[in-house]
N, C-alpha and C positions, 0 to 999 in steps of 0.2 A: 278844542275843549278836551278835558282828559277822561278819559271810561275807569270809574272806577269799580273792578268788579270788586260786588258785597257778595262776603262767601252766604250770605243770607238770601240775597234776593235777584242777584246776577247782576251781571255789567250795567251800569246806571252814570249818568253824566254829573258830572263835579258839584253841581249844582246844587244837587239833592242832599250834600256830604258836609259836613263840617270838621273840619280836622283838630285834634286834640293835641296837637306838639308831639313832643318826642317820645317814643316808647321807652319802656326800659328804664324808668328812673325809678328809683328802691327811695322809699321813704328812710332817713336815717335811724335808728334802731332805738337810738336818746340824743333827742331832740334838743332836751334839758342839757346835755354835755356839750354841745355846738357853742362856738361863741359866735358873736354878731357877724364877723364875717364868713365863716363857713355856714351860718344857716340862709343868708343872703345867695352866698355860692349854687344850696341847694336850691333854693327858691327861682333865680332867676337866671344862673347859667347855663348854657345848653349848647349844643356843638353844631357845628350850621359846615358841614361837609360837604366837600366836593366831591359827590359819588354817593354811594349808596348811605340813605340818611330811614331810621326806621320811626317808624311813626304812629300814632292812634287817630284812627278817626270813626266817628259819629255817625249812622245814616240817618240823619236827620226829617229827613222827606220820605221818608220808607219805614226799615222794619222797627226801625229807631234802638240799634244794638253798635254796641262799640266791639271795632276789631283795628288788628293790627296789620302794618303795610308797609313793607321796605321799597323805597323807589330810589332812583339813580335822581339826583338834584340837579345833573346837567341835560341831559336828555328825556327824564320825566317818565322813564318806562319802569314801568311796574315789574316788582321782578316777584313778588311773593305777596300773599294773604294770607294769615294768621291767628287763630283766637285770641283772646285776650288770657294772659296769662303764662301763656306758649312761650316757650324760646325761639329767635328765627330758627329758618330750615338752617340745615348743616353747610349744604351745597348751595346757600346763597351769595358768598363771595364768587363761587366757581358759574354760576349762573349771571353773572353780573361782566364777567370778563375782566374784573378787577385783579 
């Protein structure tokens, strides 16, 4: 099972968590200027990487606060925790071995 620590309330099991997909998506600026397929694009395309993939999740069973989380998609190791809002760390490529 994976330990996901909540910078809120510490290391807690996957259980408790609900993951919110991908971080980092910018709502488009004019929404109204998109045509049908690029607002499709925004709505349900999303990048599924081999290697470090960053992410929102939920502590559902706890403090009940969304934060952000870069983990490695092949091996599952966390490599950073992040508020929401934030930019990843700098040093999270170089942290990753990527």
């Amino acid at each position: 099972m994976l330990r996901i620590p909540c910078p809120f309330c510490g290391p807690r099991a996957e259980i408790e968590f609900r993951c919110g997909g991908e971080a980092h998506i910018r709502r488009p600026p004019d929404p109204d200027a998109l045509s049908d397929a690029e607002w499709a694009d925004y709505l349900f395309l999303r990048s599924n990487p081999k290697g470090i993939h960053r992410e929102r999740w939920f502590h559902a069973h706890g403090c009940q606060r969304w934060f952000n989380l870069a983990r490695h998609t092949v091996s599952d190791r966390i490599l950073a925790v992040y508020p929401m809002g934030a930019e990843p760390p700098a040093d999270l490529l170089a942290a990753a071995g990527d």
